[in-house]
Structure formats: structure tokens, C-alpha cells
N, C-alpha and C positions, 0 to 999 in steps of 0.2 A: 659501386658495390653497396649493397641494402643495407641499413643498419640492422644488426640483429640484437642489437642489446634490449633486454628489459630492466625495468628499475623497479624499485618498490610499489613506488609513490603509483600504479596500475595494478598492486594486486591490493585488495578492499577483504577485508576482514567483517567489516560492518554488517550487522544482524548474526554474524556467526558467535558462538559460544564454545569454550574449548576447556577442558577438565583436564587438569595436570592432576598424578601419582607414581610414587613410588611403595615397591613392591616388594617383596623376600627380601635378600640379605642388604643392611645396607654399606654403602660404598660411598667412600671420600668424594667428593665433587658434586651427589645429586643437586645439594642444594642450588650450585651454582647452573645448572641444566635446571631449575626449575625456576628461578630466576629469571636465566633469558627466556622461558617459555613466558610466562608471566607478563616481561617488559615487550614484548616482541608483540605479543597477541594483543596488548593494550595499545603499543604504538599503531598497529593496523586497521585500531577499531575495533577490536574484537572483545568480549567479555569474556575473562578465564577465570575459573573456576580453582581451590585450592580442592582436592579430595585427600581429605586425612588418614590414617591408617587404611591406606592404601585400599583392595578391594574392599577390605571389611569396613571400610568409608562408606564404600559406593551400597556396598547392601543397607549397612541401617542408613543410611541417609543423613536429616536431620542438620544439625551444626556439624555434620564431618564434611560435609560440603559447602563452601564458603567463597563468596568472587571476590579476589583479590585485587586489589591496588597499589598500585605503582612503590607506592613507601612502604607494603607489606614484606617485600624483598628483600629492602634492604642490610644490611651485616649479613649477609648469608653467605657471600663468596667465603670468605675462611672459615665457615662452619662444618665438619666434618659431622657424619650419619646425615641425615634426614629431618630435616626441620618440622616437615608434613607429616612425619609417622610412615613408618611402615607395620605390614602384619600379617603373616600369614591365617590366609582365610580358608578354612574350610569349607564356609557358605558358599561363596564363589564358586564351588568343583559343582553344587548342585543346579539343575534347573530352578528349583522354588528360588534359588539365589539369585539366578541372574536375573530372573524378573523381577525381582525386587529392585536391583540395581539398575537395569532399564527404566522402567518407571521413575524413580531418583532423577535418571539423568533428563528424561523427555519433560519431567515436573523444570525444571531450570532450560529445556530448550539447549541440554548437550548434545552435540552430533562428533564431538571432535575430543577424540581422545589422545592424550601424549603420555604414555606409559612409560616409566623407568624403570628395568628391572630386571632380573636376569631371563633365562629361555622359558624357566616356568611361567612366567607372570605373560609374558611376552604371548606364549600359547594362549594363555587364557583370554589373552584379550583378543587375539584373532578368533577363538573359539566363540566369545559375544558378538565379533562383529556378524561372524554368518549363523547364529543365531537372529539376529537383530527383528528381522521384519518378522520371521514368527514369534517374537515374544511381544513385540509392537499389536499384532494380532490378536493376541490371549491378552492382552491389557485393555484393547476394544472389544473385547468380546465379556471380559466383565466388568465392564462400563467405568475402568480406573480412568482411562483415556478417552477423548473424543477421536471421532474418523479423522475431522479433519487434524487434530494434531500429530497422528498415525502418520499423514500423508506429508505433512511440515517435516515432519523427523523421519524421515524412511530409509535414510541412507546413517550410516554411522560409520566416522574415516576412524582409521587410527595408524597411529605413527609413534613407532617405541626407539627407545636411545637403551642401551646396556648400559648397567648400572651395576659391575659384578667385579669384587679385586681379583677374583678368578682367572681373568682374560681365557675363558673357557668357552665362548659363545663364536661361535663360526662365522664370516661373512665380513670382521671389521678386524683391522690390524691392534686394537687398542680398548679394553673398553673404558668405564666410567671409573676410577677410584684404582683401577691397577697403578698405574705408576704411585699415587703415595703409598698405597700399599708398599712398593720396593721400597720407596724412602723408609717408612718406618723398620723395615725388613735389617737395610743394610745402616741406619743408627744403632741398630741391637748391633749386627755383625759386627761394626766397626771398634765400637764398644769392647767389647765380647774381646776382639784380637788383642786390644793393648793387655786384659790379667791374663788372655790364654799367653803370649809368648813370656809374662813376665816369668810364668810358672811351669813352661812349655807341657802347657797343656795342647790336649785336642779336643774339641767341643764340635758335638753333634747337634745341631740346628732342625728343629721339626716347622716345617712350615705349613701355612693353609693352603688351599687349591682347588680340594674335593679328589675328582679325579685329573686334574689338570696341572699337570707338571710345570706352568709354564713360571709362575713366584719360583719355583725353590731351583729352576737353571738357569733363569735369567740372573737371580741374586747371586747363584752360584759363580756365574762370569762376572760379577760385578762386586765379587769380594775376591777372586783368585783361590774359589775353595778347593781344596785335593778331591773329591769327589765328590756326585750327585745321584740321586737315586730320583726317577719320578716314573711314575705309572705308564707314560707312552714311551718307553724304552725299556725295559725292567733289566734288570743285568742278567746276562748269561752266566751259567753254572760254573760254577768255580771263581764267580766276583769274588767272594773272601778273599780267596788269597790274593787273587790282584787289586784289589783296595789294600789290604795290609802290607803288600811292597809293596805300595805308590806310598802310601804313609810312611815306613821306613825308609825310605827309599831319598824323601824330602827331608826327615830328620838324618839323614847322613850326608845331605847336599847343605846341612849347616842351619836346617828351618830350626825353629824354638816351635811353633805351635802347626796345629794342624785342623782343618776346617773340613767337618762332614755336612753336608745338605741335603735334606730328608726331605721328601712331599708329604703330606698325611696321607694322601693313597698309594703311596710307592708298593709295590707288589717284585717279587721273583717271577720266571720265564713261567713258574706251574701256578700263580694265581696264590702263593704264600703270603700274608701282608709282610711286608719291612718294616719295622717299628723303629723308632729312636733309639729307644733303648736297647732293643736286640743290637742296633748296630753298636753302643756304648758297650755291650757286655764281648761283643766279638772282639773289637780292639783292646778291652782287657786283655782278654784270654789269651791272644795273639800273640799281642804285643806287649803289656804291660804296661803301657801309656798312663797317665792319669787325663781320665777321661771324663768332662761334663756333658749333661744333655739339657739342653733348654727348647722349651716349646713355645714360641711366640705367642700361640691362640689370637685372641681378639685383640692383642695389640695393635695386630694389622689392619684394623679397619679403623681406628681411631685414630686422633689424629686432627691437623690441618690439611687440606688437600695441597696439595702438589701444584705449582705452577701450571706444570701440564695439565693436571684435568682439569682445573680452570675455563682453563683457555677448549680444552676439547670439549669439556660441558656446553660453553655458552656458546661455541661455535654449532654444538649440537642441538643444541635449544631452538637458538635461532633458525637452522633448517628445517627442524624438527615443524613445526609455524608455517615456513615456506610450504613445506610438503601438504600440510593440512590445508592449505588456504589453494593450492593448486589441485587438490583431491577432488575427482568425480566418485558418482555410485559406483563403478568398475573398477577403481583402482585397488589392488592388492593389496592390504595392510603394509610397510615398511618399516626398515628397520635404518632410521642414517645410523653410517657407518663411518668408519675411516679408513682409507687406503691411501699410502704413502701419506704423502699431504695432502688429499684432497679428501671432501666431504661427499660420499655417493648414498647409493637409496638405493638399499638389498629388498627383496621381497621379503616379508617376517618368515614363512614358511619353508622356505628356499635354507632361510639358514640354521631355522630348528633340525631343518632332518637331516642339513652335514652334519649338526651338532651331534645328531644323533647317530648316523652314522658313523661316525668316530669313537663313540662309547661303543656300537657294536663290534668294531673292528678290534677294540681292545678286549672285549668278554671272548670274543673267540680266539684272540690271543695271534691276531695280524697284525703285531706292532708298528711294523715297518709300513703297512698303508697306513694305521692310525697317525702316526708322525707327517705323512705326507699331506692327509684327510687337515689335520688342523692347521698345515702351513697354509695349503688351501684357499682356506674356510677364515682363516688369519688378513686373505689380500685378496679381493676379486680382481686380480691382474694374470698380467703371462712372465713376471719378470721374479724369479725366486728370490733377487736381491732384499724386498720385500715382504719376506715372510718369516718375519721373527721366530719365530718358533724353530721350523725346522735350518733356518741359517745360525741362529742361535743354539742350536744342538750340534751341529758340524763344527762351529768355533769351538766347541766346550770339549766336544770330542777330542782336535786336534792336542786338547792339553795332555790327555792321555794316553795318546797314540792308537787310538783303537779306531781312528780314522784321519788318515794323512788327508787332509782335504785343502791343507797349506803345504804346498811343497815349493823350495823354494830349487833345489835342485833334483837329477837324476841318475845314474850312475853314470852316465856320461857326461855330467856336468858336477861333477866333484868341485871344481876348484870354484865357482862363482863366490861372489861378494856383493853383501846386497850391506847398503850403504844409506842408515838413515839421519836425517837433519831436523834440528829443530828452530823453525823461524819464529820469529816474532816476540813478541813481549812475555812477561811472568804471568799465563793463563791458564784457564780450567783445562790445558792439557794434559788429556788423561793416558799415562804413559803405562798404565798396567797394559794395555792392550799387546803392548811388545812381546809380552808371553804367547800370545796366539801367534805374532808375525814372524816370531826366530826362529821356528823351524828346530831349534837344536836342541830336542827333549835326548837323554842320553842314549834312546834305542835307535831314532836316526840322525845323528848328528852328522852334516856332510858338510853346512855350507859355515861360511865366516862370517860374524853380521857387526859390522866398524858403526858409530855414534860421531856425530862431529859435530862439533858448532862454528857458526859464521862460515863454514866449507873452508877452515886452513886446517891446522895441523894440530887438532887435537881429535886425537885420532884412538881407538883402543876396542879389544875383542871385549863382547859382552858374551857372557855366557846365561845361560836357562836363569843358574840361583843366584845373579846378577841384579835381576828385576823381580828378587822376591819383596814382598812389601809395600810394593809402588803402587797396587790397587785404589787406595781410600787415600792418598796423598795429591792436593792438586799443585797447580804452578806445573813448573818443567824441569824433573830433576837431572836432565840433559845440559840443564843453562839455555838462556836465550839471549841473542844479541837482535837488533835491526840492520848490523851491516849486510849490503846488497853485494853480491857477487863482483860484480861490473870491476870494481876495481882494485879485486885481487885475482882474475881471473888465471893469471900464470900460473899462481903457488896451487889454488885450486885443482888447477888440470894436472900440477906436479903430483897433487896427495892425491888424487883419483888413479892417476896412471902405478904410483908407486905401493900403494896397496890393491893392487889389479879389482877396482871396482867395477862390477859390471852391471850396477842399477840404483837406483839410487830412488829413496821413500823421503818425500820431503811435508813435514806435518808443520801447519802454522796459516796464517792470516793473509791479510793482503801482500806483505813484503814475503813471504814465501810464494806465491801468485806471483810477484815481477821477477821475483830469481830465478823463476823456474823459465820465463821470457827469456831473462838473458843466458841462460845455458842455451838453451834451446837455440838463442841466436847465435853463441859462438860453436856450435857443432861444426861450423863452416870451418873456422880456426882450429880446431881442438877437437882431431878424434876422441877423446879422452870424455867428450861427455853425448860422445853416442851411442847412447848405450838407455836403455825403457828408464824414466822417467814417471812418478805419479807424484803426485801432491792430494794429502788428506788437507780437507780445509778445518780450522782451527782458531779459531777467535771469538771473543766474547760477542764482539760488532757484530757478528754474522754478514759482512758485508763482502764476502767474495763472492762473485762471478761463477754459475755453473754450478751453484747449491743453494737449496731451499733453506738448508739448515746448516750449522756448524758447530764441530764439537766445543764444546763449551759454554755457550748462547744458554743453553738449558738452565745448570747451574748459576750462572750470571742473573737470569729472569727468578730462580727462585729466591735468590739474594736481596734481590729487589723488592719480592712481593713480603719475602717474611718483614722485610724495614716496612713497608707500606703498612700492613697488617698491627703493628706493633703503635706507628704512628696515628693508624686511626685509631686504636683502643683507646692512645693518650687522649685524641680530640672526644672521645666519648664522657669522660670524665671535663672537661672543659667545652661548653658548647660554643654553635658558631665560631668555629675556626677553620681557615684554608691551609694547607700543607700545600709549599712548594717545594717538588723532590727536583737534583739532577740527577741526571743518569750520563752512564758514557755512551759510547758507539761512535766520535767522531762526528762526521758526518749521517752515519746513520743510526736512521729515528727507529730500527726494530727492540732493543729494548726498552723505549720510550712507548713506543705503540702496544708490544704483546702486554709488556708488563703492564700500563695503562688498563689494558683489558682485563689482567688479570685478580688485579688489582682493586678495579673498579672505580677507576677515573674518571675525575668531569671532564680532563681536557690531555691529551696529550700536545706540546709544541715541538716537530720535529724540519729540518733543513726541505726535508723532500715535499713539505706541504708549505708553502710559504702563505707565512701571517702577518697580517696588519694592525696598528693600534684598533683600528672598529674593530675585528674581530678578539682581540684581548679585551675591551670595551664590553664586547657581546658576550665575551665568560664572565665579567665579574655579573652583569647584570641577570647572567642565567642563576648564578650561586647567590646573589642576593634574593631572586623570586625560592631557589633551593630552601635558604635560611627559616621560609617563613612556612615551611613543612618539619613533620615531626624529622627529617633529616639534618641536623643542622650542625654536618662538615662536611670539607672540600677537601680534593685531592688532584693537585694539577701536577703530571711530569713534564718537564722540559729536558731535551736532547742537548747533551752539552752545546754543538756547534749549531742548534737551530737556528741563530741568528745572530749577524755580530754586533749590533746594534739593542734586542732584547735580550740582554741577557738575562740571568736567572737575578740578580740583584734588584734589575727595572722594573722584572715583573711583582717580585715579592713588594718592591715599592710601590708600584703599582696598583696595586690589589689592594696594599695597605691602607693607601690613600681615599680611595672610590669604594673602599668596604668600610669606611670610618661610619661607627654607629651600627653596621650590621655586621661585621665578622671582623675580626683580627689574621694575621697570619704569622706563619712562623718559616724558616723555609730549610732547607738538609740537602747537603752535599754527599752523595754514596760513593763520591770518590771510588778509589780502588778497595773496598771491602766486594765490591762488583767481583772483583778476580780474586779473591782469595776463599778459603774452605775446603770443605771435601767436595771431588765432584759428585755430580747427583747421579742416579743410577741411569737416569735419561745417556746423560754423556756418556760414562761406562760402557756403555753398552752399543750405544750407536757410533767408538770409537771401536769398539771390537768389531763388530760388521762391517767397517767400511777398512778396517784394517786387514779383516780375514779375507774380503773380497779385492784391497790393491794386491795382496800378496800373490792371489789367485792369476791374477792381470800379469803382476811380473813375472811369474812364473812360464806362464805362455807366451810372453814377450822373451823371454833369453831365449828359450826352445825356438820361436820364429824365428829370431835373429843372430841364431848359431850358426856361423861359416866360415870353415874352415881353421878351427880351434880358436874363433876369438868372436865376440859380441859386437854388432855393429848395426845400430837404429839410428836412422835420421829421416826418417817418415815425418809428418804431424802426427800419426794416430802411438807414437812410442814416446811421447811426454804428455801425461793426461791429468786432469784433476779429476779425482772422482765424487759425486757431489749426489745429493736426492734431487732430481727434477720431480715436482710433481707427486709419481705412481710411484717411480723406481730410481733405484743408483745407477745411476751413468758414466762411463767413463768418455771424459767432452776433450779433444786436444785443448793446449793451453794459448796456443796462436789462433784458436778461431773463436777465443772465449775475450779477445781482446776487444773487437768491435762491439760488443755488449756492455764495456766497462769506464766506465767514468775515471779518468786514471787522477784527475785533479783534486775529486773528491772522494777519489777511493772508495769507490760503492757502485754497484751495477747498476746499468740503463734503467732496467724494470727488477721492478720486487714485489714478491707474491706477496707480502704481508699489510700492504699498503691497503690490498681489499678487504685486511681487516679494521682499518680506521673507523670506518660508516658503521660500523656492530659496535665499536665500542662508544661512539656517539650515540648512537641510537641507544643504547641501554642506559645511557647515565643524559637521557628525554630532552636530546637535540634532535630537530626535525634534519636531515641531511637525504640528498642523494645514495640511492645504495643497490649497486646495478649487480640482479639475479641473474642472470644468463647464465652465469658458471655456476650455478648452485647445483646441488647433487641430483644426477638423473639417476632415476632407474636403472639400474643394471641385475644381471642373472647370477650367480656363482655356480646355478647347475649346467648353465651352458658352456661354463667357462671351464668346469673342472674337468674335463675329458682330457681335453687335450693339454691343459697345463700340466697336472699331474705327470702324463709320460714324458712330459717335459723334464721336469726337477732332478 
């Protein structure tokens, strides 16, 4: 079989020139997206370009156009706005404008542009590119330019990243600076809840968005707020009084406080705007609440970036590079994108007119396509488990009952019992989700939902205002032990048979992975545990089998990177110095690696890459040649179990020794502060999805396996883990997920995150290996949305 891999080290950069800006509003993470554009294009050979205040850089030219250098970059990862300026330009909208900026660019030998910014900016740049050769033309025709430099520069690539907290841009599940945007969203909320219940208050929260609902319901599922209002759903007539029972309604279920979520464009069904305040003065009048209203504004964009955009920036950067360096005269402008976990390449124009098309469907007041239009336009996939938006509206929904989309039973299935466990250790499990999965809001309350730990006999009904409050708290307020099944298996089958359980949700790490084996295997023994089976994976390690990602990983990386962050401040203040971090994960090196990345690390040491004294040799000796640029600290993580012989003690010795005269070190253990905090809205929320979708699973699992008034599954496909492969959430049996799994070191065969080792080398100017084959191809969303749509 042929090899088809490609590597870097064959795509050549050299003689190309490449012009990084940012554009409109700005958004947490660009710098670090311009960053990787920067280090990427230099590793290649390539000369980049800074353009400052963004287009209105490019028209006056001058000093707003500047080729950057490798140390030019540096401290940008945790800087939130735009280090380059942004600006809105009026010039730009004109022809005399853009020939002005043409000229600028063909004077420095730009053909390659990396645009960040939202759909405006994005237009605009498509709108240069096929201007290009006629304005190349008018520039030889009044003798600014020569032919032959006309002919040298005739094509002009460009390739945009979003850079918008909005996540209002069609074609990518994610954009630039949305997720800190939540963080900062839900520090206010969380805040906000401790003086609202002191005083049981209710506070109505105004968030930004524009017309994009997608901040104020995702924060909404990610603080447990009583209502949401946003532009692509508006409420049907007579919301009032059904927001003011749902408000009462929680204040008689024992709430202290009560949480409204506003979009700034939230609108009623006739195109009315919703105000804050309107909503503030209706629950007066109503209800008599004492009621505040806070407006976030621009809080939401300031800020440190978030873990995640970090890491999606530089990932984006980095492709962003790829795409330009594989760019012919015919290729389309693109936009990389993100879907599920993988990096693809929308056409720019493809995704301006869903964009656009979505704002038409809501002026004419088709909500129900617009919601469909943005899930869409949210994932150029076929699999709707991925599409935030509109899956995140159905979970939000089910709070209210205004869509049963979790049912966990049917009138013929009254008496079920669904039966959830929590394994593994004190972790970012995030246990508000349970509000989505219990099905027992007081209008249809049918089924029983038992809590157990270690699967003995602690055993008890939770109800609705049971898990009020459990939002912004992490750990497990269920308790967690690490006893394995195996050898209580009796008493077990007794408490499953004696509260007639007929399914069982099992959330946790790798030891909820082997428990879920051993039921599975005693189904042979023990009617009692055939009965659908799921496991949410759950653990800081991310190291289970049959998921890309794990709830709590998120919060874990951003723990890590704000200690990173803090620690390089200190080393700025003290030059040449090395920071040796641990980190946990076990055996696995993913928050060793992401955080590394996110971070901005010379070296990560993890079990799954094994290393030698020469190659610890060959980092001090990189950080000594580092030392003698205007960069002068280091930041190495080590994976607790990397090695059992390097530990983090040898290396800090180490370093100390062979840096004697050129750098000192100092070294910090994150021990378990890794797992404690709030979780981050990342978690939150992609526990709510995969929580709203197992329920969805067991729901159609009891209904299959209904025969003759009793429950009975001993399939493989009726005990599953459900996990992100990739594009989409899958549900994988847990016996065929075994051959994939390393059970000695508790960590899967293969791991997608490993391909990101060589990026975070490569940016912190190690020459490595770093094989492109998977990188993001081209793909359509207008071919795509026909038939997904009638899909959803």
C-alpha cells in the first residue's frame, strides 16, 4: 500500500510573503491566531507581514505594515483584544481604497493574506481578491507599478480564521474568542448567584451577540438560568405569563434566586425588541420579586483568552499557512473552520450567504429554519449531535417543557428507573447536567431516577429541586469512590433487581470504562444488569477509549494555563529563568501536550513520546541559544508518569546544572488544584450534550428492549460509551472499545492529540517532523445543507 502521508519539511514557503490582520470587533484569542500565523510562515521560509489597524493598515500603508519576527510574538498568547489593532475602515468599502491597499501590498511583494475577523471583514477581503488583477492593471496603467511586477503578483490567495465572540458566522462549530467570551459571561453569573440567593433576588442578565442568540443559551445552560430569550426563537405570545409561573413556580420548589438571560437582539414573534429592563419591570409587576438588571457589555470581550481559543487560534493559524502555501490562482478564498474536532476549509462565500441566509429567515420571521440554517452553518457534517446551537436549544428547551426532546419514558412505560453512577475520583464533573437528564419537571413527571455510588446501597430518589445549585460547583456532589464492580457484584445485582432498575448512566474515567466491562460481562450471570447501559466519559486525563474529549479536560487545561500565565509574569520580572511545571494525566501526556500548547511551551515530556538524556541535552541547549534573544524564559511541562527514571526533580536538576551561568530554574507541582474550581463553560455544556443525547439513546434502548412487561438487552450495541470521534458523537459498544485500549497504562492505542506535539514544537523554533495529510480540505456546506437540514 503507497504511502500517502505528506510532511511539512515539502511544502517551501520561500520567496512567498504573507500579511497577517485583524479586523472589526475584537475577540479573545486573535493574538494567539496571529502568532501561529507569524511563527508558521517564518518556519516555512516565508516573510510575514504585521498589518496594523487592520484594513485601514493596508490603505495608508507606511509603518502599519511591518515584517515580523519570530520574538515579535512573543507574550501574546494570554493577551486578550488585538495586539495589531483593529479598525473599522471606511476606505476599504471604496475602489480609490482598495487600490491604495493593493499597491501597499504588491510594494512589499504581498500575495497572501490571513484575515481575522468577522463576515464583514471576511467579505471584504474576498471582495479584493477578485478585484486583484483589475486593480494590478490601473496601478500599470498609471505607472505606480511595473508589467512585470503586475505579472509576479497576479494572483492574490487569501485565507480568513473568525475572530468574532458572537459565534454568529456559519460554516465552523466554534469561532475565535467565543468560549472566553462564556468564561467571562459565567464569572459575572456565578458571582451575581451567591448576592442574588443571599437576598432572593432575581437578576436579568443582558448579554452581547448582535443578532445571535448563541452567548446568552449557551450561558443560559451553563448557569441553570429559569429562562432565555434570544433572536432565533423569539417566545410565542403569551411568554409573560409562562416565564412568570416558571419564576414562581421555582420559588415554591424552595429556589432563593432566579436567573433571566437576555440576547441584546432578543425580539417577540411581531419583531417587538425585549429589553432587560422591560423583562425587569414585567416580573415586578407580576410578581413582586425584587429584581436587578446587569448588562455585561464589553466585559465580554476583555479579558485573558480561554484555554480553548488558544489552542483553536494556533491550531487555526497554523492551517490557516498550510492553506496559503497549498493555494493556486483558482482556489476559492477559505475560511478554516472547525468541525467537531477536526480542522476543514469552508469556501469564504459559501459561508457568508448561510450567514446570510439566516438573518433573512429571521427578518421574515421563519424562526424555525433560522435555528435549523445556524445549526447547519454551526458543522459542515450529517450528524446533528454536532451542532451546538440547535442541540443546545433542544437541551435548554427540555428545562421548560416546551420540548420533550429527553424522554426518558412513555405512557406505557410508567414504572422505568433509570439509574445513574458516579466513578472515579473528586473531578471537573459537572453534575448540573442532571437537570436536562431527569426528565421529572413537575408537568411530566413519570419516571424514578436512583443516584448510587460504588453500585451498593446507597441508593435514594432525586427529584427536579434536588440538583438545584449544582451548576457552577465542580468535584462530584454524588461522592466518588474507585471501587470496581467485580467484587461486589452480588449485592450490586441485589440493589438493581430491588429498585427495579432498568438502565443505568454511568459518568466517570477510566474505572467507570472497566465497570461498565464487568457488568457487561456478568449479564451472563445476572439478568439484573441486562438492561441499555451508557457511560459519559469523565476525567481530567481524557484518557478513555472512544472519545476525543472528556468532560472535565477543559477546565483541568484552563487551570493549568492560568498557573502557566501567572508563572511567566513572575519570570518577566526576573530574567533568564526555566519553569518546571507537573502536570497530572497518569500516564497520559494530553494535558501535558494541549496545555503545553496553550500555554506556550519550549518542551512538553510526556510517557507516549519517549525521551532520552540527548534529547533533554538538546532542550537545555535550545533555551540556552533562547536566553541570548530578547526572550529570556523557559517553560517546560512534564507529565507526571513521563518517565520513571526522569522525574520532574532530575530534570529541574538538570537544567539547573547545564544552565549554570545562563538561566536558573525554579520548578511547581499543580498537583490536584488540576481538579478543583468551577467548571468552565467548555465542560458545562458539552456535559449537557452528551448527557441530553445518552438520555435520548436510553430512551430508545428501553422502548427496543420492551418484552413482555420487563427490560431485557444483552446485545453489545445496549452498553455504550458515548464519546466525540472526530466530526461527531458516537455511540461505540464498550467490548469493542477494548481492543483499542492499553489497559496497563490506562490510555488508548492511538490519540488524536499527539498530532498536536509537532505545532507546539514548531512554534516554540524546533525543527520536527509534521505530517499534513490530515490537514483541512476543502469542503462545501452548500452541498451539504440540503439534505442534512431535512435531516435534523
Amino acid at each position: 500500500m503507497p504511502d500517502t502521508k505528506k510532511f511539512i519539511e515539502n511544502l517551501s514557503g520561500a520567496g512567498k510573503c504573507i500579511g497577517v490582520l485583524t479586523s472589526g470587533g475584537d475577540a479573545q484569542g486573535m493574538n494567539a491566531a496571529v502568532r501561529a500565523v507569524v511563527r508558521m510562515g517564518i518556519y516555512v521560509g516565508a516573510k510575514v507581514y504585521f498589518i496594523h489597524e487592520g484594513y485601514q493598515g493596508m490603505v495608508d500603508g507606511g509603518d502599519n505594515i511591518k515584517e515580523a519576527s519570530w520574538e515579535s510574538v512573543s507574550s501574546m498568547l494570554q493577551v486578550g483584544g488585538t495586539v495589531i489593532g483593529s479598525a473599522r475602515c471606511k476606505d476599504f468599502r471604496t475602489h480609490e481604497g482598495r487600490l491604495h491597499a493593493a499597491l501597499n501590498l504588491v510594494q512589499r511583494g504581498i500575495t497572501n493574506l490571513c484575515v481575522i475577523g468577522g463576515d464583514g471583514s471576511l467579505t471584504g477581503a474576498n471582495l479584493f481578491r477578485e478585484e486583484w488583477s483589475g486593480l494590478l492593471d490601473e496601478l500599470v496603467q498609471s505607472g505606480e507599478i511595473s508589467e512585470e511586477a503586475s505579472q509576479i503578483h497576479s494572483a492574490l490567495h487569501i485565507v480568513g480564521m473568525v475572530g468574532s465572540i458572537d459565534n454568529d458566522f456559519c460554516g465552523t462549530d466554534m469561532t475565535i474568542g467565543t468560549d472566553s467570551a462564556l468564561h467571562r459571561i459565567i464569572e459575572v453569573v456565578d458571582a451575581i448567584m451567591t448576592t442574588a440567593q443571599s437576598h432572593q433576588r432575581t437578576f436579568v442578565l443582558e448579554v452581547m451577540g448582535r443578532h445571535c442568540g448563541y452567548l446568552a443559551l449557551v450561558s443560559a445552560l451553563a448557569c441553570g438560568a429559569d429562562w432565555v430569550l434570544i433572536p432565533e426563537m423569539p417566545p410565542k405570545d403569551g411568554w409573560e405569563e409562562q416565564m412568570c409561573y416558571k419564576l414562581s413556580e421555582s420559588r415554591l420548589r424552595g429556589s432563593r434566586l432566579n436567573i433571566i438571560i437576555v440576547a441584546e437582539g432578543a425580539t417577540d414573534r411581531h419583531g417587538n425588541p425585549i429589553s432587560s429592563n422591560a423583562v425587569k419591570e414585567l416580573v415586578v409587576r407580576c410578581l413582586g420579586f425584587d429584581t436587578r438588571v446587569t448588562i455585561l457589555g464589553h466585559v465580554q470581550r476583555g479579558g485573558t483568552p480561554s484555554a480553548f481559543d488558544r489552542i483553536l487560534a494556533s491550531r487555526m493559524g497554523v492551517e490557516a499557512v498550510l492553506a496559503l502555501l497549498e493555494a493556486s490562482p483558482g482556489t476559492p478564498a477559505c475560511v478554516v473552520s472547525l468541525c467537531g474536532n477536526q480542522a476543514v476549509r469552508v469556501p469564504l462565500m459559501e459561508c457568508v450567504q448561510m450567514t446570510q441566509e439566516v438573518q433573512k429567515a429571521m427578518d421574515e420571521k421563519r424562526f424555525e429554519e433560522a435555528v435549523r440554517l445556524r445549526g447547519r452553518g454551526n458543522a459542515a457534517n450529517g450528524d446533528n449531535a454536532c451542532l451546538p446551537f440547535k442541540c443546545m436549544f433542544e437541551a435548554f428547551s427540555c428545562l421548560f417543557g416546551q420540548l420533550y426532546l429527553i424522554v426518558c419514558v412513555s405512557s406505557s412505560f410508567t414504572n422505568f428507573s433509570v439509574a445513574l453512577c458516579n466513578r472515579y475520583k473528586d473531578e471537573e464533573i459537572q453534575k448540573f447536567q442532571i437537570q436536562t437528564q431527569a426528565n421529572v419537571h413537575p408537568i411530566s413527571a413519570a419516571s424514578l431516577i436512583f443516584f448510587f455510588s460504588c453500585f451498593l446501597s446507597q441508593i435514594k430518589e432525586i427529584k427536579w429541586g434536588d440538583v438545584g445549585g449544582w451548576t457552577g460547583q465542580g468535584g462530584s456532589l454524588l461522592g466518588t469512590k474507585r471501587t470496581l464492580p467485580a467484587k461486589h457484584i452480588d449485592k450490586i445485582a441485589e440493589q438493581m433487581r430491588i429498585h427495579n432498575i432498568n438502565a443505568l448512566l454511568v459518568i466517570g474515567g477510566f474505572e467507570a470504562f472497566e465497570s461498565l466491562l464487568q457488568l457487561v460481562d456478568a449479564r451472563s450471570r445476572y439478568e439484573e444488569f441486562c438492561v441499555p447501559m451508557c457511560m459519559l466519559p469523565a476525567t481530567i486525563s481524557n484518557n478513555v477509549s472512544g472519545t476525543d474529549l472528556s468532560i472535565g479536560a477543559d477546565t483541568s487545561l484552563n487551570a493549568i494555563v492560568e498557573t502557566c500565565d501567572r508563572i511567566k509574569q513572575s519570570a518577566s520580572g526576573t530574567k533568564r529563568r526555566v519553569f518546571i511545571i507537573e502536570t497530572m494525566g497518569g500516564y497520559c501526556g494530553y494535558l501535558a501536550t494541549v496545555g503545553g500548547l496553550a500555554a506556550g511551551a519550549d518542551a512538553a515530556y510526556i510517557y507516549e513520546e519517549p525521551f532520552d538524556i540527548r534529547e533533554l541535552q538538546s532542550n537545555v541547549e535550545h533555551l540556552t541559544e533562547k536566553m541570548k534573544t530578547s526572550i529570556q524564559r523557559g517553560l517546560v511541562l512534564r507529565n507526571e508518569n513521563c518517565s520513571e527514571n526522569y522525574t520532574t526533580d532530575f530534570i529541574y536538576q538538570l537544567y539547573n546544572e547545564e544552565g549554570k551561568g545562563v538561566f536558573d530554574c525554579r520548578k511547581n507541582v499543580l498537583g490536584h488544584m488540576q481538579q478543583g474550581g468551577a467548571p468552565s463553560p467548555f465542560d458545562r455544556n458539552f456535559g449537557t450534550k452528551i448527557a441530553a443525547k445518552a438520555m435520548q439513546w436510553i430512551s430508545k434502548k428501553l422502548k427496543e428492549f420492551y418484552r413482555e412487561g420487563r427490560v431485557f438487552a444483552n446485545t453489545e450495541d445496549s452498553a455504550c460509551l458515548l464519546g466525540m470521534r472526530r466530526r461527531a458523537l458516537v455511540f461505540q459498544p464498550v467490548v469493542q472499545l477494548k481492543d483499542e485500549t492499553d489497559f496497563v497504562h490506562r490510555i488508548p492505542k492511538e490519540q488524536w492529540w499527539l498530532r498536536l506535539r509537532p505545532l507546539m514544537k514548531i512554534l516554540a523554533k524546533y525543527k520536527t517532523s509534521y505530517d499534513v495529510s490530515d490537514s483541512g480540505q476543502l469542503e462545501h456546506i452548500v452541498r451539504l445543507r440540503a439534505k442534512d437540514i431535512s435531516a435534523i
